[in-house]
N, C-alpha and C positions, 0 to 999 in steps of 0.2 A: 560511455553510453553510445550506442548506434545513433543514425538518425532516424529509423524507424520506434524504435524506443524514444526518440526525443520527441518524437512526431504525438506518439501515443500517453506521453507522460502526463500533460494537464487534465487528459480524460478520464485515465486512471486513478490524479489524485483526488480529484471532483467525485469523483464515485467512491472511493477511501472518505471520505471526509462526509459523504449523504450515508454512507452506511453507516458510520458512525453516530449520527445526529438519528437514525433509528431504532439502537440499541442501547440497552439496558447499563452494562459495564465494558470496560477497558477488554476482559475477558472474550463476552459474548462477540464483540466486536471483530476481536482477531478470529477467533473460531469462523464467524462467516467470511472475512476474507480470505482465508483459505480452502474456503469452499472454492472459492472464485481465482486460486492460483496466484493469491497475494500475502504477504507478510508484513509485520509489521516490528520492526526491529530498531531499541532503543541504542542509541551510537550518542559519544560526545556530541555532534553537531545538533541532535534533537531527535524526534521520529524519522525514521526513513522507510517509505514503500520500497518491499524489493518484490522482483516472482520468486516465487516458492521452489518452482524446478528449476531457473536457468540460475538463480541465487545473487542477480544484478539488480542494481539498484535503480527506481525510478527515480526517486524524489523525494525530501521531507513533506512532512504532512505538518 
């Protein structure tokens, strides 16, 4: 991870984690963070935010 990426990571997951707490399902949930150039990708370690285009990972959620 950069440290601009590390820089940006708790704001990112803070807003992953409020859009979540607004929507309906599991589903709905990822569809809008990929509006926003976010993914939500199940790995051994738990949820992991990654971006959509550069395909790195922020942080579990």
């Amino acid at each position: 991870m950069t440290e601009s990426a590390a820089a940006g990571a708790p704001a990112a997951i803070a807003f992953a984690r409020q859009e979540r707490a607004s929507c309906v399902s599991d589903r709905e949930w990822k569809f809008r963070l990929r509006g926003y150039g976010y993914a939500v990708q199940d790995t051994p370690r738990g949820r992991m935010l990654t971006h959509v285009v550069k395909g790195t990972e922020i942080g579990l959620i």
